[in-house]
C-alpha beads as a LAMMPS data file, in Angstrom:
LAMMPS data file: protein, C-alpha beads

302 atoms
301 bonds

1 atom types
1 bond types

-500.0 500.0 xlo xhi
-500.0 500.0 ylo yhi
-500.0 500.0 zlo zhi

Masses

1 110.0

Atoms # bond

1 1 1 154.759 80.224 255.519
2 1 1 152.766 82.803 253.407
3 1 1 154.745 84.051 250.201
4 1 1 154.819 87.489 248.915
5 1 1 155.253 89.394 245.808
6 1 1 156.756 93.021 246.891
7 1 1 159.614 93.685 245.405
8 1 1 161.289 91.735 242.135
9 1 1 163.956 90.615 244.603
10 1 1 162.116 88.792 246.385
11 1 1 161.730 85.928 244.013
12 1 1 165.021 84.212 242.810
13 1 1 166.507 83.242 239.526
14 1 1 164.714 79.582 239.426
15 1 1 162.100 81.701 240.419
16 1 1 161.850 83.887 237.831
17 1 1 162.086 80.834 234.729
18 1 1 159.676 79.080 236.807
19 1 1 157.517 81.727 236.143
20 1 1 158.266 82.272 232.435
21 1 1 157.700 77.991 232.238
22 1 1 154.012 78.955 234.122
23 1 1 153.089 81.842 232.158
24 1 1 154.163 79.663 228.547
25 1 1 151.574 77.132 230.193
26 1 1 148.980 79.366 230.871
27 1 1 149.297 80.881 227.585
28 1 1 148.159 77.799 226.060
29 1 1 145.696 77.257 228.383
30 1 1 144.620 80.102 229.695
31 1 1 141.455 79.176 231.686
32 1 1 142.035 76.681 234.388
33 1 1 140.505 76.267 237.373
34 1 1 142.849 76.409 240.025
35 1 1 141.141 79.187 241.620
36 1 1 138.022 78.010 242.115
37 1 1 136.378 78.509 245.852
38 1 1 138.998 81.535 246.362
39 1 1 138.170 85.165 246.722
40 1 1 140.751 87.667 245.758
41 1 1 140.702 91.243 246.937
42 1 1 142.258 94.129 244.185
43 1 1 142.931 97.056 246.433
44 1 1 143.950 99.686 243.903
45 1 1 144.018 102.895 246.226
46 1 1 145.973 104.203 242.155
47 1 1 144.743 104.404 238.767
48 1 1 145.435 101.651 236.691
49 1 1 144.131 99.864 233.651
50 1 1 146.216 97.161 232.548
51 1 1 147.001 96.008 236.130
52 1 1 143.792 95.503 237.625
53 1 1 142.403 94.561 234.286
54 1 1 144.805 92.196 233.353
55 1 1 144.714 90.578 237.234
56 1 1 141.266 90.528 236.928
57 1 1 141.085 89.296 233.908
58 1 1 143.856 85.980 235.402
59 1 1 141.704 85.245 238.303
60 1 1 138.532 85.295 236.530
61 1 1 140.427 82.676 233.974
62 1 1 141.705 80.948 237.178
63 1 1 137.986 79.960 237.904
64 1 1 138.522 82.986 241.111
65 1 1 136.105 85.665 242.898
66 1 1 136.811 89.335 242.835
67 1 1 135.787 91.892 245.600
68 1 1 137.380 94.759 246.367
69 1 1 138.122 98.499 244.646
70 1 1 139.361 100.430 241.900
71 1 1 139.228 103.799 243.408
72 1 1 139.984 104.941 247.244
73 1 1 137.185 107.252 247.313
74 1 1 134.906 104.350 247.590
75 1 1 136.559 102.943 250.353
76 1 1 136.913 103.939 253.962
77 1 1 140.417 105.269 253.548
78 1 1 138.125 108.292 252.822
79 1 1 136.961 108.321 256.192
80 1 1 140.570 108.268 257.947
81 1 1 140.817 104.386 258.313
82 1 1 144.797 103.269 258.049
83 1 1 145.671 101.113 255.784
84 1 1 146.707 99.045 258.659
85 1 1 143.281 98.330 259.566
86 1 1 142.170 97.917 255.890
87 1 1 144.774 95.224 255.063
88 1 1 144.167 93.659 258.344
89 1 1 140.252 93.393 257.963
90 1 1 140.354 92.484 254.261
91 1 1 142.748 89.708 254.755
92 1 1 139.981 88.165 256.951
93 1 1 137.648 88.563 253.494
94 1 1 140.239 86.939 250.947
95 1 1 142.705 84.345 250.218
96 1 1 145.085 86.722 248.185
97 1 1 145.157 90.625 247.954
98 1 1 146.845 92.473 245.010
99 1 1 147.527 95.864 246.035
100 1 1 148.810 99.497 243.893
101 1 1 149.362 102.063 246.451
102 1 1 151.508 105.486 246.067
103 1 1 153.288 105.620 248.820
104 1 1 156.603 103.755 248.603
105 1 1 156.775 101.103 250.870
106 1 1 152.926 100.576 251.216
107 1 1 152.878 96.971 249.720
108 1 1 156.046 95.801 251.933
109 1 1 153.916 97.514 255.471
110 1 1 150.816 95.477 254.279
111 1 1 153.112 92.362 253.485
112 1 1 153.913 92.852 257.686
113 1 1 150.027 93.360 258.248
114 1 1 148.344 90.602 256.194
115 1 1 147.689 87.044 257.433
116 1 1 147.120 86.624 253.721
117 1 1 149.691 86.983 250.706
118 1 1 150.560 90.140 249.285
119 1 1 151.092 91.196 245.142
120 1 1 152.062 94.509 244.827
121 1 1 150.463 96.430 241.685
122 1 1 152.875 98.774 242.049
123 1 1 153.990 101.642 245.237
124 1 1 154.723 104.681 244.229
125 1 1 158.209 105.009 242.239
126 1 1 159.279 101.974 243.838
127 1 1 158.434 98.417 242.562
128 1 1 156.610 97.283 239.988
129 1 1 157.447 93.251 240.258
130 1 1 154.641 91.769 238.177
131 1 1 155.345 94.120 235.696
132 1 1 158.606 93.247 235.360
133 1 1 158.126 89.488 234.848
134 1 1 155.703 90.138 232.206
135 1 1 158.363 92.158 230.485
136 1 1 160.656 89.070 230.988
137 1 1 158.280 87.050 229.363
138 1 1 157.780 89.507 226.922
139 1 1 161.769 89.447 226.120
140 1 1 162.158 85.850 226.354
141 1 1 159.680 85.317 223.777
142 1 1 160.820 87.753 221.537
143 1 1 164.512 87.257 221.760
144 1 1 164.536 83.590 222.554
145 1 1 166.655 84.038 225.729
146 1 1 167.417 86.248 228.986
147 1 1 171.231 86.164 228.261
148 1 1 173.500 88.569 226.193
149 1 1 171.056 91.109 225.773
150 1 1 171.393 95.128 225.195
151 1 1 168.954 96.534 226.940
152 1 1 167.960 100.562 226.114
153 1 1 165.662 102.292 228.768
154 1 1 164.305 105.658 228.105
155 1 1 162.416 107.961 229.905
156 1 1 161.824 108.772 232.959
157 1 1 164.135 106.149 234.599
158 1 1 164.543 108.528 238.431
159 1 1 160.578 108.100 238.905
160 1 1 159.770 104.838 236.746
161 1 1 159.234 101.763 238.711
162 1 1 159.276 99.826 235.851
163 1 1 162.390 100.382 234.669
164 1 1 164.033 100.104 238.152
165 1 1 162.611 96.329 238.620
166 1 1 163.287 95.302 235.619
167 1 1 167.489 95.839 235.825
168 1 1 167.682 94.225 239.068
169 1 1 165.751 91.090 237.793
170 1 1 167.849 91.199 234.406
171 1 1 171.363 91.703 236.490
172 1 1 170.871 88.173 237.782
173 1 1 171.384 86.944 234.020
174 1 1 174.254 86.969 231.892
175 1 1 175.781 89.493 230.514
176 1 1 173.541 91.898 230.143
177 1 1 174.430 95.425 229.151
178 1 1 172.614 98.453 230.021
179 1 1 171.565 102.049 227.741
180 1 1 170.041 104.946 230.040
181 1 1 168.661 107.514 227.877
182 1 1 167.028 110.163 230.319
183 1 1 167.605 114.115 230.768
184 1 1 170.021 114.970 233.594
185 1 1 166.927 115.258 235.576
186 1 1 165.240 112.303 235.227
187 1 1 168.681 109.810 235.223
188 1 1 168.271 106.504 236.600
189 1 1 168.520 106.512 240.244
190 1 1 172.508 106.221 241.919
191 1 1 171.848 102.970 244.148
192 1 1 170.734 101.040 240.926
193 1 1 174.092 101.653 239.039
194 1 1 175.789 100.665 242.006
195 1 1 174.091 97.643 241.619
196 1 1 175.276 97.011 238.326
197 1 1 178.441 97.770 239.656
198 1 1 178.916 95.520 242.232
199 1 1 178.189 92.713 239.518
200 1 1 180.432 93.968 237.127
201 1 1 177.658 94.762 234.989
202 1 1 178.090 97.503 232.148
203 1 1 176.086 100.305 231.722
204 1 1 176.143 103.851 229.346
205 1 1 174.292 106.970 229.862
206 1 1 173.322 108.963 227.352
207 1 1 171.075 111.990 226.775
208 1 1 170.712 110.781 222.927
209 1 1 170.120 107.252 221.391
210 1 1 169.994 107.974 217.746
211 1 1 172.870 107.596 216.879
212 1 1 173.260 104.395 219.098
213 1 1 169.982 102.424 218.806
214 1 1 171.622 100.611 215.857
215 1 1 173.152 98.389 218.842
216 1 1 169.788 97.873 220.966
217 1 1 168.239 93.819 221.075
218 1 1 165.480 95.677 223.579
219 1 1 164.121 99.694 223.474
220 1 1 162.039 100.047 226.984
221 1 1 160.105 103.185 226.251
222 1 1 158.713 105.102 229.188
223 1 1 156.068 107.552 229.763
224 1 1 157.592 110.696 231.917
225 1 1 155.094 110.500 234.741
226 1 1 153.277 114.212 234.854
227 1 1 151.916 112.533 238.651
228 1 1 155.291 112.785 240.106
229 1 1 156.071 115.839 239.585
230 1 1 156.134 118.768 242.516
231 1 1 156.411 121.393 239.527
232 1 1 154.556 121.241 236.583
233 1 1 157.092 123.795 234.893
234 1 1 159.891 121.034 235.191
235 1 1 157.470 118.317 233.835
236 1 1 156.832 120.428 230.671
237 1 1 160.323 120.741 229.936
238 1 1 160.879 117.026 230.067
239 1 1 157.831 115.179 228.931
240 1 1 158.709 115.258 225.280
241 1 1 162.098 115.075 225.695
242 1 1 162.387 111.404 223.626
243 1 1 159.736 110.375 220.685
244 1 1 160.259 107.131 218.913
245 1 1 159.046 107.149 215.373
246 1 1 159.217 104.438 212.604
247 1 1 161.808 105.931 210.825
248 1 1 164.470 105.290 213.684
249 1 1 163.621 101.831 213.649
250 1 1 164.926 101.213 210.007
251 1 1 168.524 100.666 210.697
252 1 1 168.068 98.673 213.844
253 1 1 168.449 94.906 214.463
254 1 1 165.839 92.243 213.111
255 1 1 165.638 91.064 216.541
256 1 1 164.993 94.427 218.271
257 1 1 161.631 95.468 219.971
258 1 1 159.849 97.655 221.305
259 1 1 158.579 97.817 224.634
260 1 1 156.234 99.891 226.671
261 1 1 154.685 99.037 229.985
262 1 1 151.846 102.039 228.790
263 1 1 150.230 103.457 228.650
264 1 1 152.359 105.888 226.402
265 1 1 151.453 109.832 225.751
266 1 1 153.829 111.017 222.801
267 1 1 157.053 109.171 223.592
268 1 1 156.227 106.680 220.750
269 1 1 154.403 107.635 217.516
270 1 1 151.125 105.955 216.194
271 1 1 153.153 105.237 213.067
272 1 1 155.414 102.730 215.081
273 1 1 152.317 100.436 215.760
274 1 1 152.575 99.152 212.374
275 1 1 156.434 98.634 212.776
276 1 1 156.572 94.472 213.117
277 1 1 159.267 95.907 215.589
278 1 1 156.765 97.241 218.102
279 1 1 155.462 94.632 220.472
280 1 1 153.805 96.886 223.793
281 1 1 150.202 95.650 223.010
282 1 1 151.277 91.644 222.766
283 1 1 153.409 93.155 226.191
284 1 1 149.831 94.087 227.622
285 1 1 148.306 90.538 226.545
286 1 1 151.198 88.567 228.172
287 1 1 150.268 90.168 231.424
288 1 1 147.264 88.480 231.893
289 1 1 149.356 84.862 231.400
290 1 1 152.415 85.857 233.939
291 1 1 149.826 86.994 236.426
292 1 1 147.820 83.441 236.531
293 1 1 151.482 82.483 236.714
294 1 1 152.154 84.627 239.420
295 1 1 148.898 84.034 241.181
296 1 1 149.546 80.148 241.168
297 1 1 153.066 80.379 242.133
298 1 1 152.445 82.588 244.899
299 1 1 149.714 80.595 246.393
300 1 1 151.157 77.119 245.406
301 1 1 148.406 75.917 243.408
302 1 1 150.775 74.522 240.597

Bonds

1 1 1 2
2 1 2 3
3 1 3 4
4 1 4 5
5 1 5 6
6 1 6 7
7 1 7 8
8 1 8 9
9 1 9 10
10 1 10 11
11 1 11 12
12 1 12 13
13 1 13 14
14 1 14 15
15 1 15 16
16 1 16 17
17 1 17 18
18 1 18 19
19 1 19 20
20 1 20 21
21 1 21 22
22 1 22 23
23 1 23 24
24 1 24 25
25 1 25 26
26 1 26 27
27 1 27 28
28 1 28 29
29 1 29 30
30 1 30 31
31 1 31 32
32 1 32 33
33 1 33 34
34 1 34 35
35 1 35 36
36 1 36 37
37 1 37 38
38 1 38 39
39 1 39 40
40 1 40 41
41 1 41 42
42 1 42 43
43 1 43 44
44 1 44 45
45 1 45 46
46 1 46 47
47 1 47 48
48 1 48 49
49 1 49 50
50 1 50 51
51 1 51 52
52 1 52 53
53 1 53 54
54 1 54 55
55 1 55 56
56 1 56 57
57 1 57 58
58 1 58 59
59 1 59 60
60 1 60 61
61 1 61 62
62 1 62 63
63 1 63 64
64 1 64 65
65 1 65 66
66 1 66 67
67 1 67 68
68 1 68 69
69 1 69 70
70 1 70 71
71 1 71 72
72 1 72 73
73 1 73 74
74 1 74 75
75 1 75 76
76 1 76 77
77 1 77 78
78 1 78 79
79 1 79 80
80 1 80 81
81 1 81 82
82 1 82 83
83 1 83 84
84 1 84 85
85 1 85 86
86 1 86 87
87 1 87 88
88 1 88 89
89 1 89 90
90 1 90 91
91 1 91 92
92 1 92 93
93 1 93 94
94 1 94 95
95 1 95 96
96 1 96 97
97 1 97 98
98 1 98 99
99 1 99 100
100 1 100 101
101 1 101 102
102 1 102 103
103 1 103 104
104 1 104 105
105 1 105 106
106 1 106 107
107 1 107 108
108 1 108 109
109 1 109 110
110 1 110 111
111 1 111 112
112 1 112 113
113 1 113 114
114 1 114 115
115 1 115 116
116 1 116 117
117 1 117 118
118 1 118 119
119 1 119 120
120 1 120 121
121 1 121 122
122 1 122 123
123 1 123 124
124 1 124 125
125 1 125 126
126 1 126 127
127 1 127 128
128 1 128 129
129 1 129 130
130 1 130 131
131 1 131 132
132 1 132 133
133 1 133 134
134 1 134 135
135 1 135 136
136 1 136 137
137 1 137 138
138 1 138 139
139 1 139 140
140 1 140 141
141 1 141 142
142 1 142 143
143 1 143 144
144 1 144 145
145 1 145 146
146 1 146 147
147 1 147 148
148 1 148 149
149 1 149 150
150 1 150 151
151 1 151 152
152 1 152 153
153 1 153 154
154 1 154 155
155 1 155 156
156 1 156 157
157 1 157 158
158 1 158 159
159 1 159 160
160 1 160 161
161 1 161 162
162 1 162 163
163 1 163 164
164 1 164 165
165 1 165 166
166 1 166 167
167 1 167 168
168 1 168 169
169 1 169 170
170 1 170 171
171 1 171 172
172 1 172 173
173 1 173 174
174 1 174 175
175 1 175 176
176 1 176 177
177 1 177 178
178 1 178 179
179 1 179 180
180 1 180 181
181 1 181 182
182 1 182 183
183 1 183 184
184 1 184 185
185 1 185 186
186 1 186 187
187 1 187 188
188 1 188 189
189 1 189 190
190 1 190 191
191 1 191 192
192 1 192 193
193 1 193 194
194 1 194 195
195 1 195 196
196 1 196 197
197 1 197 198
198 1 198 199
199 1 199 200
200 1 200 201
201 1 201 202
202 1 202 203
203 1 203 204
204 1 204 205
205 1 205 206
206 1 206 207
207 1 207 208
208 1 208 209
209 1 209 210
210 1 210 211
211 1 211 212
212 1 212 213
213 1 213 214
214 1 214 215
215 1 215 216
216 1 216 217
217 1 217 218
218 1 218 219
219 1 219 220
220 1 220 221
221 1 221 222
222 1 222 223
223 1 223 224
224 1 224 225
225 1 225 226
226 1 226 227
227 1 227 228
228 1 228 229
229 1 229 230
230 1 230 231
231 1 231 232
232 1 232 233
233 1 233 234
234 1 234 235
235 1 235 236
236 1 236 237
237 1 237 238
238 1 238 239
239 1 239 240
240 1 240 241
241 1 241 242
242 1 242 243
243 1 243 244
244 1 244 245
245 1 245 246
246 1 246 247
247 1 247 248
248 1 248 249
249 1 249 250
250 1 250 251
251 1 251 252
252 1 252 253
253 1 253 254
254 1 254 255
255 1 255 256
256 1 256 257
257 1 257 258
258 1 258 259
259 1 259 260
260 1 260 261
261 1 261 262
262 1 262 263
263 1 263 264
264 1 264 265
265 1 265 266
266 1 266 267
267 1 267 268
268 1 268 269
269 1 269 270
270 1 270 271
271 1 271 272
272 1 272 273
273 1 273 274
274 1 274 275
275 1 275 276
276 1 276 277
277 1 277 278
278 1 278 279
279 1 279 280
280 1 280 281
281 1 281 282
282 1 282 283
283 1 283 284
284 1 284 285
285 1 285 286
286 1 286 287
287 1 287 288
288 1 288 289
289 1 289 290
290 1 290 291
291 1 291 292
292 1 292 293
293 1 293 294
294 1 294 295
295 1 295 296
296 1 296 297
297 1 297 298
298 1 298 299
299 1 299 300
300 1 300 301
301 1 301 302
């Protein structure tokens, strides 16, 4: 039976260290072969750069072949074919397709379609699974554990993907508790604090953090997404709403970091790069070895 990568539920617990115990492996040995002979197919019908760079960069370390595209206008979804005949003619072409889409649900459909497995890159405001377990990695590394962590996310947490696949993968570890910092109009989504609820996990919102980010272990910065937005009037209100500078970061934890799944506008300031508290571009680099980890578990090749 063919395994898919849709939505971060879909792998469990086990799953998810068995991936952190892949991507520590591939980190110190990031080029093996185990790809060798296979063609992959990266269907971003999205801009991205990290994703498909990052992917690309884990299959061409995993010894793999690349076709595919990085912009719809060169394919034939310009000419009216359905991405129901795409996925089911490139899945004749390739062993494995990663796929970014914007439509919500797009990845799961072409999960239904494909003969081969499915990553999704991202669909819309949706999931963003691989994402997420490089941002486990990237906290597991950084805090030394999954458990007993305050997490802050801030932003846009209604339209970020990010953000919503990351606290259902952290809800399946122990006590965790959870910050949301948004406007009233960008609050994180109702069905994901019931969630939380259901586990008896706690959770704050607030429409300020300086005066609490003394308490954070984790600060998830997002970027508010200008793309989702109907009115550009109510995206200029909000898209500087929260800017993390240097100076906030003096009376934090030791521990603390900060994360960013980028790429950033102005919601964090240059002058935090040189903060040994910011940690978004080692974030970027661990991509590349959770997606040779995802890549191999997804295909069984380890």
């Amino acid at each position: 039976m063919k395994k898919d990568l849709i939505s971060i539920t879909d792998f469990s617990k086990e799953e998810y260290l068995r991936i952190m115990e892949l991507a520590a492996d591939f980190e110190a040995n990031p080029n093996q072969e185990l790809l060798k002979g296979k063609v992959v197919a990266s269907l971003f019908f999205e801009p991205s750069t990290r994703t498909r760079l990052s992917f690309e960069t884990a299959i061409n370390r995993l010894g793999g072949r690349i076709v595919g595209f990085a912009d719809p206008d060169s394919s034939s979804a310009t000419k009216g074919e359905t991405l129901h005949d795409t996925i089911k003619m490139v899945s004749n072409y390739a062993d494995l397709i990663v796929m970014r889409h914007p439509l919500e649900g797009a990845a799961r459909y072409a999960a239904e379609v494909s003969s081969v497995p499915i990553i999704n890159a991202g669909d819309g405001a949706n999931q963003h699974p691989t994402q997420t377990l490089l941002d486990m990695y990237s906290i597991l590394k950084t805090q030394g554990t999954l458990d007993n962590l305050n997490l802050f996310m801030v932003g846009d947490l209604k339209f970020g993907r990010t953000v919503h696949s990351l606290l259902q993968a952290m809800s399946e570890f122990e006590n965790p508790i959870f910050n949301f910092i948004a406007p009233e109009s960008l609050q994180m989504p109702r069905g994901y604090k019931h969630h939380l609820e259901e586990r008896g996990i706690r959770y704050f919102e607030h429409e300020e953090f300086t005066d609490i980010i003394s308490e954070a272990d984790i600060i998830y910065m997002t970027r508010v997404q200008k793309e989702r937005f109907s009115d550009p009037i109510e995206y200029e209100k909000v898209k500087d709403v929260y800017i993390l500078n240097k100076a906030m970061l003096e009376n934090t934890k030791p521990n603390v970091r900060v994360l960013h799944p980028l790429p950033r506008v102005n919601e964090i300031a240059t002058d935090v790069d040189s903060s040994e508290k910011a940690y978004y571009f080692e974030q970027a680099l661990n991509g590349v070895f959770t997606r040779e980890a995802i890549i191999s578990h997804v295909m069984n090749l380890k």
